[in-house]
N, CA, C and O atoms as a MOPAC input file, in Angstrom:
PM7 MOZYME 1SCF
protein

 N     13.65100 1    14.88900 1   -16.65200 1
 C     13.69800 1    13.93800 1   -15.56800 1
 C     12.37700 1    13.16400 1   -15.57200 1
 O     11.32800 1    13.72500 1   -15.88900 1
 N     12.43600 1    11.74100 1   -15.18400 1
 C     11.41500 1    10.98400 1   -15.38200 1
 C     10.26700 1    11.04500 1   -14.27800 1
 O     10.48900 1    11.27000 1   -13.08800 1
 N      9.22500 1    10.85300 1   -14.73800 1
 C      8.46900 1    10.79700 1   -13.08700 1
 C      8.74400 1    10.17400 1   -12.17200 1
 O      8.76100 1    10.62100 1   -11.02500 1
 N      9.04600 1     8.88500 1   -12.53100 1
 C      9.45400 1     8.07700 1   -11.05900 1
 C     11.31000 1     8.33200 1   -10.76700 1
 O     11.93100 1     7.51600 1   -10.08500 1
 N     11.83800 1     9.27000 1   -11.24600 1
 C     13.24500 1     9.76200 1   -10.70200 1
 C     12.59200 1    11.15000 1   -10.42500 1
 O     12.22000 1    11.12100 1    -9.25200 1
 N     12.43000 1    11.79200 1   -10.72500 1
 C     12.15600 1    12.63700 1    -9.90100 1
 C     11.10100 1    12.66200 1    -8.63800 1
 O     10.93600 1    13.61400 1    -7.87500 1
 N     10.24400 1    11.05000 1    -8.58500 1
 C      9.57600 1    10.96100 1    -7.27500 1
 C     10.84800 1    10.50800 1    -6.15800 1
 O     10.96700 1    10.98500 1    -5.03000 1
 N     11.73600 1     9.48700 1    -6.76700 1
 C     12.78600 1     9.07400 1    -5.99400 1
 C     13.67700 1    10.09000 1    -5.38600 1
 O     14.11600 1     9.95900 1    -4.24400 1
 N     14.00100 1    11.31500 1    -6.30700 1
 C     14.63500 1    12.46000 1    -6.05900 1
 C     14.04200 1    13.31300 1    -4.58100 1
 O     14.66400 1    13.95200 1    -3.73300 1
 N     12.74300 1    13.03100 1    -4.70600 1
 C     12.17900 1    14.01200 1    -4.02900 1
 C     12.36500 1    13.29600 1    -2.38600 1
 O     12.88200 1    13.96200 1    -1.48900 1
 N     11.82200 1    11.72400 1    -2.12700 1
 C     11.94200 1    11.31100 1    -1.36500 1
 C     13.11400 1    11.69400 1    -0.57500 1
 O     13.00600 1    12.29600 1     0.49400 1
 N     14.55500 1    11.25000 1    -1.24200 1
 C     15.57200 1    11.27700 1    -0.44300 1
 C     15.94500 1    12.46600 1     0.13500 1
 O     16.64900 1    12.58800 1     1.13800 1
 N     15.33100 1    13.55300 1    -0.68900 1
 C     15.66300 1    15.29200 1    -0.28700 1
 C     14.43500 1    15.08200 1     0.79300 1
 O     14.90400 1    15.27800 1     1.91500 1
 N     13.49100 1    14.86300 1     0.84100 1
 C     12.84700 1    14.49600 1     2.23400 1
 C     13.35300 1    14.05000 1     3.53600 1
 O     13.28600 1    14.75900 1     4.54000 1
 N     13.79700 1    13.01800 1     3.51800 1
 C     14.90100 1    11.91700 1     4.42900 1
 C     15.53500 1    12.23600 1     4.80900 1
 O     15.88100 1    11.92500 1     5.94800 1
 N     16.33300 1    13.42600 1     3.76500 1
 C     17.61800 1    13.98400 1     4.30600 1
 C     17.20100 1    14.99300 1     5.31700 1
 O     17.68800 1    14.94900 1     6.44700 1
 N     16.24800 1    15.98600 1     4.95200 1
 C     16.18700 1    17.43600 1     5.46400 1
 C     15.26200 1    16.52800 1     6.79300 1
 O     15.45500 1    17.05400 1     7.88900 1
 N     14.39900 1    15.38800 1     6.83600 1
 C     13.85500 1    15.25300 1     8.14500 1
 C     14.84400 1    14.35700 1     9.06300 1
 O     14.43500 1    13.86800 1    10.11600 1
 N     16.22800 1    14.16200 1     8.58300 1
 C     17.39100 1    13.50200 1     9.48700 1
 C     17.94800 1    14.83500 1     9.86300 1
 O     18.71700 1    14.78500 1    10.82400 1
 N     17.70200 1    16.28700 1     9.22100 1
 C     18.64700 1    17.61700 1    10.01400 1
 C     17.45800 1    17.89300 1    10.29100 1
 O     17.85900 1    18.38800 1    11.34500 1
 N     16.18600 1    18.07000 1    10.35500 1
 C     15.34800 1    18.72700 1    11.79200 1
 C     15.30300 1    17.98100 1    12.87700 1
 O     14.32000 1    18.25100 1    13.56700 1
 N     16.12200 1    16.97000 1    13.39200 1
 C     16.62300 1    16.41200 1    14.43600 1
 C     14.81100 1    15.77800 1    14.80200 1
 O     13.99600 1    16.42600 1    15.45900 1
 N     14.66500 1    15.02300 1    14.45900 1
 C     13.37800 1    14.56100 1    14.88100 1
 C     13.69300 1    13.14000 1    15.74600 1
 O     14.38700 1    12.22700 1    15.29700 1
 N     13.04900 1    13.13500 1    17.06900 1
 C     13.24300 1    12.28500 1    17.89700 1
 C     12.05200 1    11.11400 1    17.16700 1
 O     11.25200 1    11.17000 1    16.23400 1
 N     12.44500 1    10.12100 1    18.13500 1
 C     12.32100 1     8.68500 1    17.42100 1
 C     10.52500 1     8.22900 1    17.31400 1
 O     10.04300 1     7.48200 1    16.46200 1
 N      9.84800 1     8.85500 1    18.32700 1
 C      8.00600 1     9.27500 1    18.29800 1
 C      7.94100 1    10.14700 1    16.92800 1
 O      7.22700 1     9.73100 1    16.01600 1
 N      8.64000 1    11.28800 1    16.77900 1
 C      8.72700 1    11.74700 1    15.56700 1
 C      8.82500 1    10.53500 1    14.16400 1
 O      7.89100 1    10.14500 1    13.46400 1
 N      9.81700 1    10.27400 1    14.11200 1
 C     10.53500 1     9.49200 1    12.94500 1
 C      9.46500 1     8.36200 1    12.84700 1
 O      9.17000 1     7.79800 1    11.79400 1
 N      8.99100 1     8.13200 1    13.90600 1
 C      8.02000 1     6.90100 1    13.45200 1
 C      6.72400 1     7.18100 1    12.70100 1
 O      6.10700 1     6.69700 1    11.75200 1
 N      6.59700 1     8.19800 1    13.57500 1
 C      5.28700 1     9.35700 1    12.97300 1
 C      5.72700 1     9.48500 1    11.24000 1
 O      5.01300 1     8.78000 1    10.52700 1
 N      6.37900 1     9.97400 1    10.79200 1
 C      7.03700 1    10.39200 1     9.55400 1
 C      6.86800 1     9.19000 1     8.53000 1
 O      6.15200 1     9.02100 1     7.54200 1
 N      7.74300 1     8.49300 1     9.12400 1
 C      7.65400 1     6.83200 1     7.87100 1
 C      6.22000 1     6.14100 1     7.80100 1
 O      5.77600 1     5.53500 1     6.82600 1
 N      5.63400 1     6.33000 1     8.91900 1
 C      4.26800 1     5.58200 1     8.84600 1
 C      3.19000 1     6.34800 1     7.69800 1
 O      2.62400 1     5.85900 1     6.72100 1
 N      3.16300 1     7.76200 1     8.25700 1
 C      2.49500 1     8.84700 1     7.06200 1
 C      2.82900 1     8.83200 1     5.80900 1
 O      2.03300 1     9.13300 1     4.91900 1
 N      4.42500 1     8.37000 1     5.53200 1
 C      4.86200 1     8.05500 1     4.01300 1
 C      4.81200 1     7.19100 1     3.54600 1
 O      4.60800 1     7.12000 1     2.33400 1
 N      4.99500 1     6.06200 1     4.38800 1
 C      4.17400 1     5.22000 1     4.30200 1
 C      2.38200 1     4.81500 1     3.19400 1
 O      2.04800 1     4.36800 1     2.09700 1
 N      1.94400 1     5.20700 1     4.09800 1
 C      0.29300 1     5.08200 1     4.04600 1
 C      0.00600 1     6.34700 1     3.02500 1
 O     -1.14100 1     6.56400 1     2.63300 1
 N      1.09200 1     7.14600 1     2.63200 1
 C      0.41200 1     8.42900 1     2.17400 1
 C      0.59900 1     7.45700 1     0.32000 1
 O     -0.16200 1     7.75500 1    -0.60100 1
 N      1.54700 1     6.52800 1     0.18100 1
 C      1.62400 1     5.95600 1    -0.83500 1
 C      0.39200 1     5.74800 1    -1.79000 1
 O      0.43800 1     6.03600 1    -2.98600 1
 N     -0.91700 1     5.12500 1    -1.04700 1
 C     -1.77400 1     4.95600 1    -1.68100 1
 C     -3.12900 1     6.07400 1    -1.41800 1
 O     -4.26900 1     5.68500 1    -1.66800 1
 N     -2.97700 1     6.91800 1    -1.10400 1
 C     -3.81500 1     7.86900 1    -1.04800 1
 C     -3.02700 1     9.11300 1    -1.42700 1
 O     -2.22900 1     9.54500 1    -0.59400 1
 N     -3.12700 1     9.57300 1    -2.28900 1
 C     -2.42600 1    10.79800 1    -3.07000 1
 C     -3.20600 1    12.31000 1    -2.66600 1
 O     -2.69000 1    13.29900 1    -3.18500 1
 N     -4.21300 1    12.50500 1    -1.92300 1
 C     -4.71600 1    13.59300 1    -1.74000 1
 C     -4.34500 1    14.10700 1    -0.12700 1
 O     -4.67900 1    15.18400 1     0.36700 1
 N     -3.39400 1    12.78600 1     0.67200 1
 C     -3.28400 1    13.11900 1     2.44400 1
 C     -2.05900 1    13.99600 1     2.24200 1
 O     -1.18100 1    14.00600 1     1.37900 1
 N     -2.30800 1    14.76900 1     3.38600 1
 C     -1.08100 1    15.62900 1     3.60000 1
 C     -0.81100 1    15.79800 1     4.81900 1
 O     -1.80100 1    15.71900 1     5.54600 1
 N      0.26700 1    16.02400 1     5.38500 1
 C      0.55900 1    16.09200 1     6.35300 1
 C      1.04500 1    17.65600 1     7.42600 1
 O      2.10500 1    18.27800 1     7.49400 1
 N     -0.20700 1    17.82700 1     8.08400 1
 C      0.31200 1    19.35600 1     8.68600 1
 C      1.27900 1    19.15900 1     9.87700 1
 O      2.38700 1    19.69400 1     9.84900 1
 N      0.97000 1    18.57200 1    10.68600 1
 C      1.84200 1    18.50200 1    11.57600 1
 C      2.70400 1    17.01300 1    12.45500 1
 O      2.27200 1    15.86100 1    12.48500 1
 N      3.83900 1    17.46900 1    13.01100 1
 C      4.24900 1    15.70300 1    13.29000 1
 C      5.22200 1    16.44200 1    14.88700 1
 O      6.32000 1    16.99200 1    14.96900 1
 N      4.02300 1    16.05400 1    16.08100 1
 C      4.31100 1    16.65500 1    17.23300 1
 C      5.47800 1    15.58300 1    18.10300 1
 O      5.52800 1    14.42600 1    17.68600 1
 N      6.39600 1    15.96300 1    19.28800 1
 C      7.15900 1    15.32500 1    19.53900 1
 C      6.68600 1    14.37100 1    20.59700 1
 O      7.38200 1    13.90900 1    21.50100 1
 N      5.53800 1    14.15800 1    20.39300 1
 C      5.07600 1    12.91100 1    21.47300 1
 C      4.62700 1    11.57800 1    19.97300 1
 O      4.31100 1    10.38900 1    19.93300 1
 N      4.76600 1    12.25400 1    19.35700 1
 C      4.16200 1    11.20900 1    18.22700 1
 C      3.43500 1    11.20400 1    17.36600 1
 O      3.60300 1    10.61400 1    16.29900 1
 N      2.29000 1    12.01100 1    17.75400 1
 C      0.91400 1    12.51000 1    17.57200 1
 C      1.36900 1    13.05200 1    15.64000 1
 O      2.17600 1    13.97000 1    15.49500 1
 N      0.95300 1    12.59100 1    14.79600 1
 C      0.27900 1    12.51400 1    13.31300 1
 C     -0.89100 1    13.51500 1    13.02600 1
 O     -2.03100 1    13.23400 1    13.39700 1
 N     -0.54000 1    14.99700 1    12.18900 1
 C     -1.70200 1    15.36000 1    12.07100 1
 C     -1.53300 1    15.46400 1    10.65600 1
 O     -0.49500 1    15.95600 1    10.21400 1
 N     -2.79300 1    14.89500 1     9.59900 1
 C     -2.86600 1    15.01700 1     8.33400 1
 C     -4.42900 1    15.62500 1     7.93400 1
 O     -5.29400 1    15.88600 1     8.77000 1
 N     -4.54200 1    15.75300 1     6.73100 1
 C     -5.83900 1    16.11900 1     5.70800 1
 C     -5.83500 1    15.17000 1     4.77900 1
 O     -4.77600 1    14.84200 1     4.24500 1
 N     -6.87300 1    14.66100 1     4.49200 1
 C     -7.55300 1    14.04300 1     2.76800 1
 C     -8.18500 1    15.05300 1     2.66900 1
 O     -8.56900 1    15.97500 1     3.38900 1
 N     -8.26700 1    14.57900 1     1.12100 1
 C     -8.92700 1    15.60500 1     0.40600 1
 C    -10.56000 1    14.50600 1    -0.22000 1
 O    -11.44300 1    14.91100 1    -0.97600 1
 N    -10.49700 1    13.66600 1     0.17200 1
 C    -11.62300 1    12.85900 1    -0.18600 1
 C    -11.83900 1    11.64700 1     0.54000 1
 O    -10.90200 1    10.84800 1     0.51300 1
 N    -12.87600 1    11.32400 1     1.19300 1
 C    -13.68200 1    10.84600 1     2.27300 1
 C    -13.37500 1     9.33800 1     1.87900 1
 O    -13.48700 1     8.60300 1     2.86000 1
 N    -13.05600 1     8.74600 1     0.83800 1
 C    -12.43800 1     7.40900 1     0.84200 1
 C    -10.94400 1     7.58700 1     0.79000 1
 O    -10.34200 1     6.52400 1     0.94000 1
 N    -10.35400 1     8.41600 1     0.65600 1
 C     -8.60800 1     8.00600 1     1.39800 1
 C     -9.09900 1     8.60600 1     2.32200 1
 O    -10.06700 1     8.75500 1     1.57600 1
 N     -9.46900 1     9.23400 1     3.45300 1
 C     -9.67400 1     9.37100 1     4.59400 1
 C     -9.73500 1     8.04700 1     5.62800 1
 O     -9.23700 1     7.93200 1     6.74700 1
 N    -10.57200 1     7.03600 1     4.79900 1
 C    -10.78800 1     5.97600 1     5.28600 1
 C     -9.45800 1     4.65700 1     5.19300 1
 O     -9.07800 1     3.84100 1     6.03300 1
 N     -9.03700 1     4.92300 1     3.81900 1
 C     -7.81400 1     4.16500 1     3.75300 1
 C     -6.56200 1     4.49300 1     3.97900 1
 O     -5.62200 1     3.72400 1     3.77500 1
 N     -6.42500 1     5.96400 1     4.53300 1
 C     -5.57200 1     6.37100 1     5.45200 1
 C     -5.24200 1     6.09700 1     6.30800 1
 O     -4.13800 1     5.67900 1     6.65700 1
 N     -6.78500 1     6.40800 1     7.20800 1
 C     -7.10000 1     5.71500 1     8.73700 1
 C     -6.40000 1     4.41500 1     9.01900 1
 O     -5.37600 1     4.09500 1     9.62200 1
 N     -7.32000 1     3.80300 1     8.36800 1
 C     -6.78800 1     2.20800 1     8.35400 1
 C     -5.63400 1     2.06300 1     8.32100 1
 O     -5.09300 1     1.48800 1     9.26500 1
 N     -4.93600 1     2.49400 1     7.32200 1
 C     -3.09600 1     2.24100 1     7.31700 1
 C     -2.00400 1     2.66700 1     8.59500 1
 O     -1.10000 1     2.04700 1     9.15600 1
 N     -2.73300 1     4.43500 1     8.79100 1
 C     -2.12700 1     4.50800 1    10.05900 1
 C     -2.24400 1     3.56600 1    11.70100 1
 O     -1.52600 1     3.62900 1    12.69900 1
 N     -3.22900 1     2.89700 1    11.45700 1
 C     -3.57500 1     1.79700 1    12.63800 1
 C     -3.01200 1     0.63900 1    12.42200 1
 O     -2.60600 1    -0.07200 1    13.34100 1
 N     -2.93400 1     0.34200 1    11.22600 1
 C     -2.09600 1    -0.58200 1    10.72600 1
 C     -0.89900 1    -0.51200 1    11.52000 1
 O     -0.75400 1    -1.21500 1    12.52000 1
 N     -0.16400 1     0.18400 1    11.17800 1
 C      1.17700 1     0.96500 1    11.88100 1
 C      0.91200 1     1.12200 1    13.31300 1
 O      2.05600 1     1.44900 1    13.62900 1
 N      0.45500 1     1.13200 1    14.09000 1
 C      0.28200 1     0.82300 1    15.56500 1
 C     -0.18600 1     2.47700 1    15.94000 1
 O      0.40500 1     3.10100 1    16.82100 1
 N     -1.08400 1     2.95200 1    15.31000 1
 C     -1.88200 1     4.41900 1    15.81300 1
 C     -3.17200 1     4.35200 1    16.31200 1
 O     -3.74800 1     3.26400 1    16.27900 1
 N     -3.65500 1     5.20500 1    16.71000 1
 C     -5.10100 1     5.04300 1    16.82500 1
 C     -5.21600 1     7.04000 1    16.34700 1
 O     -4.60000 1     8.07300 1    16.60800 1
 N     -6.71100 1     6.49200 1    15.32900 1
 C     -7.21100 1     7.88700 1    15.21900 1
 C     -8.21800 1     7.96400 1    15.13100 1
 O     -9.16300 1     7.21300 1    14.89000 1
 N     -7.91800 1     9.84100 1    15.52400 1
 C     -9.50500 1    10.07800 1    15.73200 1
 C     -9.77000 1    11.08400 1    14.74900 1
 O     -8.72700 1    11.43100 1    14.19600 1
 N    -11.30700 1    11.97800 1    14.11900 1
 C    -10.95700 1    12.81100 1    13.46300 1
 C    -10.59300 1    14.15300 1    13.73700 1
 O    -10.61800 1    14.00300 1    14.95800 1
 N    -10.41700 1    14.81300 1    13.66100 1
 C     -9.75000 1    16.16400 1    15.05700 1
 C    -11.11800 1    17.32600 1    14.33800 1
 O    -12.14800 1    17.46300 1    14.99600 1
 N    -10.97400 1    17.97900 1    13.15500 1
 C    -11.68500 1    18.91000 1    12.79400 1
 C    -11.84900 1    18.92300 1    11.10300 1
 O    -10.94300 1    18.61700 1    10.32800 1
 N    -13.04400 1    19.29500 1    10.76100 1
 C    -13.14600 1    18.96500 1     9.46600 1
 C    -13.41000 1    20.49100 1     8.78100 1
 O    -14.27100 1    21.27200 1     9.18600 1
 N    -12.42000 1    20.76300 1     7.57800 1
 C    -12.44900 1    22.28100 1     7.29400 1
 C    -13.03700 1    22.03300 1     5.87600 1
 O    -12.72700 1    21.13900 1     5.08800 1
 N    -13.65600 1    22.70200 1     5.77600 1
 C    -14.93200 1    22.58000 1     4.29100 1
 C    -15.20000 1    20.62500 1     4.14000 1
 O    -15.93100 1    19.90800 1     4.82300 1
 N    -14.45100 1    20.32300 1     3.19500 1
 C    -15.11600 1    18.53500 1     3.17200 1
 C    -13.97200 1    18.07500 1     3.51700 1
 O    -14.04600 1    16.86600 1     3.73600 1
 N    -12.59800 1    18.64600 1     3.71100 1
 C    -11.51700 1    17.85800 1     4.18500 1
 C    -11.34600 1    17.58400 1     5.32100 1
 O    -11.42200 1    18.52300 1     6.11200 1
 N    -10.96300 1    15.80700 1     6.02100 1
 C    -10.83800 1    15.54200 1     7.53400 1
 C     -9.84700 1    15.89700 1     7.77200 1
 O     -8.98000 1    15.65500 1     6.93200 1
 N     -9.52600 1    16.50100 1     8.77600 1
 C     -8.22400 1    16.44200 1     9.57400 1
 C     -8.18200 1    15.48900 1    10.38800 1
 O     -9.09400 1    15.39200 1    11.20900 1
 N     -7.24500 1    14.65400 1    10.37600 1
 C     -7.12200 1    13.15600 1    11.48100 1
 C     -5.82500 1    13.53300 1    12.10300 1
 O     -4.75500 1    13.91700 1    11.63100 1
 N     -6.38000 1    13.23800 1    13.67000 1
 C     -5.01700 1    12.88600 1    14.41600 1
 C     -4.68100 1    11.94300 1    14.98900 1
 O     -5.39800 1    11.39200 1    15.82400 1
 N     -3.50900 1    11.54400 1    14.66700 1
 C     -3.41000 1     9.80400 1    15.17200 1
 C     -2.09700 1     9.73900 1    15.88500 1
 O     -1.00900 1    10.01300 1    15.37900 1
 N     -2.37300 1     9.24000 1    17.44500 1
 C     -1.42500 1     8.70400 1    18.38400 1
 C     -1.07500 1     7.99000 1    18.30300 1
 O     -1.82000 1     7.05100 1    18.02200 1
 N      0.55900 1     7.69600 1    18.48500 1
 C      1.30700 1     6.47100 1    18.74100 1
 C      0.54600 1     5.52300 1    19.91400 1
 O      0.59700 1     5.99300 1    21.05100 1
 N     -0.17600 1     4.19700 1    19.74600 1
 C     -0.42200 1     3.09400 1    20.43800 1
 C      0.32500 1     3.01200 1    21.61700 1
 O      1.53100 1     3.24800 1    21.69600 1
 N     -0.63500 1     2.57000 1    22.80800 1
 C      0.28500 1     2.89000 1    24.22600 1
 C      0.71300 1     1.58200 1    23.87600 1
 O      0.23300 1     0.69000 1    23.17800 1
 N      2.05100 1     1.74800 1    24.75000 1
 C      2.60000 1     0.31000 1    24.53700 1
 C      2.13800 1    -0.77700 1    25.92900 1
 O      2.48700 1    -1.95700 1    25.93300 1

């Protein structure tokens, strides 16, 4: 299997399984924005995706940290950094009051 079919593969088995954990719509926005933005930073990950909205991820290096940031604000978030475990940030970023 090719790399970019099996990246495509992987996505939709994503999509699918986060359309059956019933994720409300603060969720779902949370989700696409992180997959989003996680496109060009290959080291973010995502620990948690709470039902108010709230985005919690890791970089693994202090410039996608930054072009993370940025992307998720892009997307209408604001973040802050929550806790930093050895050199990796943890960022948490709220859905923008409307």
């Amino acid at each position: 299997m090719t790399t970019a079919l099996r990246a495509l593969t992987c996505t939709a088995l994503l999509l699918a399984l986060a359309g059956c954990a019933g994720l409300n719509p603060d969720q779902d926005a949370g989700w696409h924005a992180f997959h989003d933005c996680q496109r060009t930073t290959s080291s973010a990950a995502l620990e948690d995706l709470l039902q108010g909205g709230r985005v919690n991820y890791r970089t693994q290096e202090g410039v996608e940290f930054s072009t993370m940031k940025a992307c998720m604000e892009r997307h209408g978030y604001v973040c802050d950094l929550g806790v930093t475990i050895g050199s990796r940030p943890n960022t948490h970023c709220y859905p923008r009051a409307s």
